[in-house]
C-alpha positions in Angstrom: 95.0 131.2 84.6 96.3 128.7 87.0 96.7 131.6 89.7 93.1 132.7 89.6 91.7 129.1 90.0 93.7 128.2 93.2 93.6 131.9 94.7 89.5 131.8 94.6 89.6 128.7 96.5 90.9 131.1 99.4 89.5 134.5 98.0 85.4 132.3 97.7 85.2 131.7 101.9 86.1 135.8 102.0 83.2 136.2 99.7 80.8 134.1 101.3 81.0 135.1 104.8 80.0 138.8 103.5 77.0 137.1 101.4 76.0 135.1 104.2 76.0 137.8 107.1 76.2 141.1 105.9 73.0 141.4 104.7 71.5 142.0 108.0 71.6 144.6 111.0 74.6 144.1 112.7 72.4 144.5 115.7 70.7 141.5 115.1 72.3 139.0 117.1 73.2 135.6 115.4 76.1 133.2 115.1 78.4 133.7 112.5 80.5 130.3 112.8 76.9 128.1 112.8 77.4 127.8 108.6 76.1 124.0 107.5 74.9 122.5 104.2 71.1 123.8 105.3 72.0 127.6 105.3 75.4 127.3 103.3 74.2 126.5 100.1 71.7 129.2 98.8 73.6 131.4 96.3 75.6 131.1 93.6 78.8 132.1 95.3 78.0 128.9 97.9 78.4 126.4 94.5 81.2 127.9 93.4 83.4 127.9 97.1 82.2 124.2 97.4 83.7 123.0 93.9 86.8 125.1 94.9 87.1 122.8 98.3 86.6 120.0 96.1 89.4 120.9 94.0 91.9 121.8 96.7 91.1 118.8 99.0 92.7 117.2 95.7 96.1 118.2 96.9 96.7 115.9 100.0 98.2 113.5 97.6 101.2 115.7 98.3 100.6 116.3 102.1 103.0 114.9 104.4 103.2 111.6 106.0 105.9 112.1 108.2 109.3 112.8 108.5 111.0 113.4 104.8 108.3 111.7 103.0 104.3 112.2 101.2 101.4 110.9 100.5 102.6 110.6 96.8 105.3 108.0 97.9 102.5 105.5 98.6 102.1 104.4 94.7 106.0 104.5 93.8 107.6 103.4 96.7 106.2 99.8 95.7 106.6 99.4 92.3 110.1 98.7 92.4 111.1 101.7 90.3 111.9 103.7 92.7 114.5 103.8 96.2 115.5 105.6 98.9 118.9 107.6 99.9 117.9 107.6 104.1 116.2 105.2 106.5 114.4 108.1 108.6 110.8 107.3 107.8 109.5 103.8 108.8 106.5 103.9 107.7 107.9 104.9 104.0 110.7 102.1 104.6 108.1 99.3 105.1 106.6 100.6 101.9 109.7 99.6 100.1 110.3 96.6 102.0 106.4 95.6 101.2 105.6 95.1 104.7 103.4 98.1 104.9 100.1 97.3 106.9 97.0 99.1 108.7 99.1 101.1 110.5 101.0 102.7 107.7 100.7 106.4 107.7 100.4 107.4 103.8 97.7 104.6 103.9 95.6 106.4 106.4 96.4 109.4 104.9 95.3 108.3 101.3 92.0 107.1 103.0 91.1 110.3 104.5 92.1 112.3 101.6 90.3 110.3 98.8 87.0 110.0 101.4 87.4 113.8 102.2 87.3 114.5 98.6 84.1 111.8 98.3 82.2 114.1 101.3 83.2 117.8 99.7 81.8 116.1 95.8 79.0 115.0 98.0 77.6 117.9 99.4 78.2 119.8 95.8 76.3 117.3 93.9 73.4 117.4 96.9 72.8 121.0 97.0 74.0 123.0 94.1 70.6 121.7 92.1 68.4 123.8 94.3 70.6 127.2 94.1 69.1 129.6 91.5 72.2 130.5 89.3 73.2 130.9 85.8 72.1 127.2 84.7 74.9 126.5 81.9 77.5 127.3 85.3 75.1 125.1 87.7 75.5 122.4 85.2 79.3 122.8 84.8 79.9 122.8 88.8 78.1 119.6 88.9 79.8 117.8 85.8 83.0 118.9 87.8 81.9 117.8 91.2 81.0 113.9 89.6 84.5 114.2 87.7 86.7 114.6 91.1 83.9 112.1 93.3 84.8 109.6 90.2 88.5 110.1 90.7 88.6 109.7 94.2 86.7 106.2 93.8 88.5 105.0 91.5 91.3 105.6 93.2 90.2 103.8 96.2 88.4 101.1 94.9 92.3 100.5 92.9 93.7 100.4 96.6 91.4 98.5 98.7 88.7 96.4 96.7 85.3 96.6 98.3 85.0 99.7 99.7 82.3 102.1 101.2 80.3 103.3 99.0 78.6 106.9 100.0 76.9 108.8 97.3 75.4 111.7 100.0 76.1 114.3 102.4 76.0 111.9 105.8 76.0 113.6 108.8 75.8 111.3 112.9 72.3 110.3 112.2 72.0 109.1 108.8 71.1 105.8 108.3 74.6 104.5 106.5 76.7 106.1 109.0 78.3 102.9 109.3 78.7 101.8 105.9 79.3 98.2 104.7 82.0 97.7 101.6 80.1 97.5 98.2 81.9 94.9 95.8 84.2 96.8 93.0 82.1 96.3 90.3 79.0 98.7 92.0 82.3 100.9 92.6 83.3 100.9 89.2 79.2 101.4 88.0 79.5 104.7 89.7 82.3 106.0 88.1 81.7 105.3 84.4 78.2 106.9 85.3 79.7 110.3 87.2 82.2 110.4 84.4 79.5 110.2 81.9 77.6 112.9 83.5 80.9 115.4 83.6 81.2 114.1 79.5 78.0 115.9 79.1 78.2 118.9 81.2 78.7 121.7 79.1 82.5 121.8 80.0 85.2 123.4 77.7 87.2 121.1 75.6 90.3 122.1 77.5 90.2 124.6 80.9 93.6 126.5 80.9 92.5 127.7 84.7 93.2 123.9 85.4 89.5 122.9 85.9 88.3 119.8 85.0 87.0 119.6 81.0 85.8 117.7 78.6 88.6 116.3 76.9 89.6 115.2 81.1 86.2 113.4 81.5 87.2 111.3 78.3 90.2 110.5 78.9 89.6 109.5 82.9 86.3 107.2 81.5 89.1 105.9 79.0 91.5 105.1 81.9 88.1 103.3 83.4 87.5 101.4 80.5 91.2 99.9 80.6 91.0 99.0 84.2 87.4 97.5 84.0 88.8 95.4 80.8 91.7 93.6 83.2 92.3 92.5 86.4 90.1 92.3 88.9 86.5 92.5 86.5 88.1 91.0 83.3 85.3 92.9 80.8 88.1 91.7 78.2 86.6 92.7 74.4 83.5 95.0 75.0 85.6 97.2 77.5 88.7 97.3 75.5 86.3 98.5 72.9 85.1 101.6 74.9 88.6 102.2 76.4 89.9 102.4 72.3 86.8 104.3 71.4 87.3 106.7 74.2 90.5 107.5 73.8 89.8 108.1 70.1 87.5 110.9 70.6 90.5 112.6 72.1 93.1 111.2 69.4 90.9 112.2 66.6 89.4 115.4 67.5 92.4 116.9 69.5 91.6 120.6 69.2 94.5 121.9 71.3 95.5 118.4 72.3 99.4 117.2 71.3 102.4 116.1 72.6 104.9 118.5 73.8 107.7 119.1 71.8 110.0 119.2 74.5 110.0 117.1 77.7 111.0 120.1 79.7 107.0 121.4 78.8 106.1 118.5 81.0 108.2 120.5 84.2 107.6 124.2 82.8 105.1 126.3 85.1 104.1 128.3 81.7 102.8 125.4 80.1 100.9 123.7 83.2 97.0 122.8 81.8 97.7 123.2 78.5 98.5 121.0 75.6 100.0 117.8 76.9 98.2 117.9 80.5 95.1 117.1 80.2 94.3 117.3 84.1 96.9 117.8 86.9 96.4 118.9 90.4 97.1 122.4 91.1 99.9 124.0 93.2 100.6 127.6 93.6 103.5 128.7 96.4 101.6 131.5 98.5 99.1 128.7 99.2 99.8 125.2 99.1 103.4 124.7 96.9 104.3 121.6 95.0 105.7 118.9 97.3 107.7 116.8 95.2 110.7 119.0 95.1 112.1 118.3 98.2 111.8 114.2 98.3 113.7 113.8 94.9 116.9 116.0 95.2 119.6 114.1 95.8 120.4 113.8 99.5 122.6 116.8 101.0 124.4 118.1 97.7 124.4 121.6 97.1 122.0 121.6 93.5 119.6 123.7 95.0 119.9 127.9 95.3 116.4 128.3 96.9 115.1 125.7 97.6 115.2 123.0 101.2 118.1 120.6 101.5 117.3 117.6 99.6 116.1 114.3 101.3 116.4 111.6 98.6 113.6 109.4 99.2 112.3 108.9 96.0 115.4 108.1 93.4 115.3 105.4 90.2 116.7 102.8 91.1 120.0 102.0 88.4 118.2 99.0 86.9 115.4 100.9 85.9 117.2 103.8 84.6 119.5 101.4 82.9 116.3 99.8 81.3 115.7 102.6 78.8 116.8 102.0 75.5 120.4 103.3 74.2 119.5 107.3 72.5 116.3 107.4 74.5 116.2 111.0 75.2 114.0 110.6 78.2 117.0 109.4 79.7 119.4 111.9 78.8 120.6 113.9 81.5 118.7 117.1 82.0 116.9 116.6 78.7 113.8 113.8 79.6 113.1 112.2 82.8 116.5 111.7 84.8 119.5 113.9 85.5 122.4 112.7 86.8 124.5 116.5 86.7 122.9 119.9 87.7 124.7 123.2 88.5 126.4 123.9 91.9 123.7 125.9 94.1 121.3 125.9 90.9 123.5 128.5 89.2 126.9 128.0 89.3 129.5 125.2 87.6 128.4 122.0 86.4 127.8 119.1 89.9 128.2 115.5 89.2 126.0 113.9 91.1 127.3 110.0 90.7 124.5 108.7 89.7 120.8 109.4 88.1 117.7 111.3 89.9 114.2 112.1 89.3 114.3 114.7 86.8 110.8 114.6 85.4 109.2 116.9 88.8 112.2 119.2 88.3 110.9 123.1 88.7 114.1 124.4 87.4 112.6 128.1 88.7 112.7 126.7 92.3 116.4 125.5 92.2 117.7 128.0 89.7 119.4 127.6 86.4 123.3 128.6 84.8 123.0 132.6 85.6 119.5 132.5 87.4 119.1 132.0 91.1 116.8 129.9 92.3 113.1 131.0 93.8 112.8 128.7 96.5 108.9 128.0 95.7 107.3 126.4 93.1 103.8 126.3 91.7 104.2 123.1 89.4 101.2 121.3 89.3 101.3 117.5 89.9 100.4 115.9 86.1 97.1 113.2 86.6 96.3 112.4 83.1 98.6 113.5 80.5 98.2 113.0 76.5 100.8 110.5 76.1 98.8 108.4 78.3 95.6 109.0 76.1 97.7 107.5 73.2 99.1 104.5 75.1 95.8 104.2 76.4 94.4 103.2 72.6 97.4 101.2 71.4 96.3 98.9 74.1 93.0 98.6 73.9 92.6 98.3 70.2 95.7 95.3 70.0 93.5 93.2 72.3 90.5 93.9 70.3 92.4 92.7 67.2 96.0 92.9 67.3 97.7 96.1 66.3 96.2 98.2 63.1 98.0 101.4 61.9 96.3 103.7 64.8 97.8 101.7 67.2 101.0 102.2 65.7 100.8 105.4 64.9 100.0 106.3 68.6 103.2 104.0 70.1 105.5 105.4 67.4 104.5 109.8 68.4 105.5 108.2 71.8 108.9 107.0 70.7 109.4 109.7 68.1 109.6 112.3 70.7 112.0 109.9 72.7 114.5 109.7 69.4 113.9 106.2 69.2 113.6 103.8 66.0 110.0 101.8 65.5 110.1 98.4 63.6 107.5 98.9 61.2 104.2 97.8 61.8 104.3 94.1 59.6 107.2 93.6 62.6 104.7 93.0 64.9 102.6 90.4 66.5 99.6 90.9 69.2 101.7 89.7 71.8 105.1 91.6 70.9 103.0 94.9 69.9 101.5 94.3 73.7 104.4 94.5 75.3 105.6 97.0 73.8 102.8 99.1 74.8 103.7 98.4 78.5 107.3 98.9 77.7 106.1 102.1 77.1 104.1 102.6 79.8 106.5 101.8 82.5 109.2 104.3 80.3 107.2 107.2 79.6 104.9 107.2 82.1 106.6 106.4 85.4 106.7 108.3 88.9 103.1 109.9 87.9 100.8 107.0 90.2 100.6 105.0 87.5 102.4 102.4 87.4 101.3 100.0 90.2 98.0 100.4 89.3 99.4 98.8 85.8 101.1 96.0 87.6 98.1 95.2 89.6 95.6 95.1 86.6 98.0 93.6 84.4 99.2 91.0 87.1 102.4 91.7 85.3 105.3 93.0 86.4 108.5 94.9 84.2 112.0 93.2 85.1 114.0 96.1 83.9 117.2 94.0 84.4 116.3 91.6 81.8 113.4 93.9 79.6 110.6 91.1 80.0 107.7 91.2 81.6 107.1 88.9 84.7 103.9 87.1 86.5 103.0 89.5 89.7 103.0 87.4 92.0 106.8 86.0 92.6 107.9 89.2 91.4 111.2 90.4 93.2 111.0 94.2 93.4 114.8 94.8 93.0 114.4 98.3 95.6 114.5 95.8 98.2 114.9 92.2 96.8 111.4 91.7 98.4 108.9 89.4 96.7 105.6 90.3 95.6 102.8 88.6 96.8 99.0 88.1 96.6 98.1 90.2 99.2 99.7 93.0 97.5 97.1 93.3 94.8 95.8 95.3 97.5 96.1 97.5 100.5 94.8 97.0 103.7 92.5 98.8 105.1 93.5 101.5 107.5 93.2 100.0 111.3 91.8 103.3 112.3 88.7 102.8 109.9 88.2 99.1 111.6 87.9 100.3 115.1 85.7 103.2 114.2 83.6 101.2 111.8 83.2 97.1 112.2 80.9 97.2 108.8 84.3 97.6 106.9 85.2 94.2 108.3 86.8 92.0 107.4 90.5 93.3 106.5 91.9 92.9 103.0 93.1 89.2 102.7 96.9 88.9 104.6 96.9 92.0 106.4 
């Protein structure tokens, strides 16, 4: 199902073209590259080749920024989790040295990307509404458009604060051409409302063709919720509230909804938009491959049959590995979320590697496997909201509503179940040790998916993995690079190319 989504993105612009201009004479002279929003958008086909740009503008998160490094980098490289095997890439070194600024490539790149996304959702959302069409699909490729315009804001509004706020198709004469920052709380206004327009747009429960669905908008507005209720809006009680009931709807009414059974699922092409992952970006070789291969093999040892040398720029650091409690499977090698052994050019005798790697990207079909040569391509999709999350999500929210209550526990202890870990029973806990070991959880079974600095910015709290506490933000050292975090990193700046070519974003984030 996968395959036919991200094909039609390509296969749609083949379509249009011949709906556009071949109705005519081919003696009639016209211009067949003067296509725009005015003359684009007029049949059916038009909706559904916009929503497909929308979906594969998605995928710059992987795109390059630079030598040996991505776009993805931007949101491990400073959580401390994470290090690097080569010093090629400044821009990705300052990252883990936390003296990143305006300059910095994967932040220019993130604002383009996330913008670009904001523009494509915008022109959908504009012009779809006038296009007669089969209205239960009109109203889909709209819920869809608000749910990807609502991820990209909240994605930026995470990163920067006060940011532009542009809600329509702008073109060198419209008025906000120039737009100011709007303060995060108008942000954060329209994306509960987008999401609450996807919730009720017709959309399956779950899209094995890796669109967006129901069950995505819930648990995204969920994520929302979370945010809204910490750091920097502090809703506290009434937001916790909608993140738990949110997440509920989900918990409750799963349908097709679990956890894997097996950790490899999360890595396994054949089970990409289904069960577990709720919502991922999608990656298919003969188009647009999944980048994270590359960046977490271990630099220069021969693990891989088929696929480029590895690079080693995004590796655990020990401390973190080290963090993970004794018989936690997600830390077994080649079995959860690290390896620290594969087989000798993907297929052959066992290869010590001296140490652990990133093992929850792995495409084992890309590098091979004992007896099985490896593809060199991969079509893995990159994992944006995944069940487990949806759980954590509501053992959160509903212990700061009133301290844990047997839902709460129930949803931590699936989470440590499937690690092969021991839960104190539920009378063990207080509010503040059950919250803690919610985070714990978090950082564990969620990391190297994006998540977790947005955690340790709306938390303001940081995981010490050396000593298993939890630390204020600020004054954190990030053991990567020993380098302390400080206010100004609650955010990013904003990209020095955006200040020249707009003043009304003035002034730059606070320290930058």
């Amino acid at each position: 199902m996968k395959t036919i989504l991200i094909k039609y993105i390509n296969i749609i612009s083949c379509v249009i073209l011949s709906f556009t201009l071949g109705c005519s004479s081919f003696l009639e002279e016209q211009d067949p590259s003067n296509l725009n929003p005015e003359n684009f958008y007029t049949i059916s086909e038009h909706a559904e080749a916009g929503i497909m740009a929308a979906y594969a503008d998605l995928r710059f998160v992987g795109g390059g920024a630079g030598i040996f490094s991505s776009n993805w980098q931007l949101l491990e490289a400073v959580t401390g989790t994470s290090t690097t095997e080569t010093a090629q890439n400044s821009d990705l070194n300052n990252l883990y040295g936390l003296i990143y600024d305006g300059h910095t490539q994967h932040i220019v790149n993130w604002w383009n990307g996330l913008y670009r996304v904001v523009g494509q959702t915008n022109l959908v959302i504009e012009n779809v509404p006038g296009i007669e069409m089969d209205e239960t699909r009109k109203v889909q490729i709209l819920g869809e458009a608000h749910f990807l315009r609502a991820w990209a804001y909240y994605h930026a509004v995470r990163i920067w604060g006060d940011i532009a706020l542009i809600t329509s198709p702008q073109t060198a004469t419209s008025e906000n051409f120039y737009p100011e920052r709007f303060p995060q709380e108008e942000v954060y206004n329209l994306i509960v409302t987008d999401l609450l327009e996807a919730e009720s747009s017709r959309l399956p429960w779950m899209d094995g063709s890796g669109r967006v669905s129901q069950a995505a908008a819930k648990a995204l507005l969920a994520k929302v919720y979370l945010t809204m209720a910490g750091f920097p809006l502090n809703k506290g009680t009434s937001h916790y509230q909608l993140a738990a009931d949110k997440s509920m709807e989900i918990i409750a009414n799963p349908g097709s909804i679990n956890l894997f059974d097996s950790y490899a699922d999360i890595r396994n092409v054949a089970t990409d938009n289904a069960v577990e992952d709720i919502f991922e970006i999608q990656f298919l070789a003969n188009i647009a491959g999944n980048p994270l291969q590359q960046p977490m093999l271990p630099y220069y040892k021969p693990i891989s049959a088929g696929a480029a040398t590895g690079i080693g720029t995004t590796v655990p650091t020990e401390q973190f590995y080290q963090s993970f409690e004794p018989g936690d499977l997600r830390a077994v090698d080649q079995q959860g979320f690290f390896y620290t052994s594969y087989f000798y050019f993907g297929n052959g005798e066992v290869y010590d590697l001296g140490g652990p790697y990133i093992f929850k990207h792995f495409d084992v079909l890309t590098h091979g496997r004992p007896g099985v040569s490896g593809t060199g391509r991969s079509d893995l999709n990159m994992p944006q909201i995944r069940f487990a999350e949806v759980l954590l999500i509501y053992a959160e929210a509903q212990n700061e509503i009133s301290g844990p209550n047997q839902e709460a526990y129930n949803a931590v202890k699936r989470i440590r179940d499937r690690a092969t870990l021991e839960t104190p029973n539920l009378n063990a806990f207080t509010q503040d040790t059950f919250r803690e070991a919610v985070w714990r959880e978090r950082w564990h079974e969620l990391c190297y998916e994006n998540i977790t600095w947005f955690d340790m910015v709306r938390l303001r709290k940081v995981y010490n993995s050396t000593y298993n506490n939890f630390e204020d933000f600020v004054g954190h050292v990030n053991l990567s690079s020993n380098q302390v975090l400080q206010e100004k990193h609650l955010l990013f700046p904003i990209p020095v190319p955006e200040l020249v070519n707009n003043p009304n974003l003035a002034p730059q984030n606070q320290g930058y």
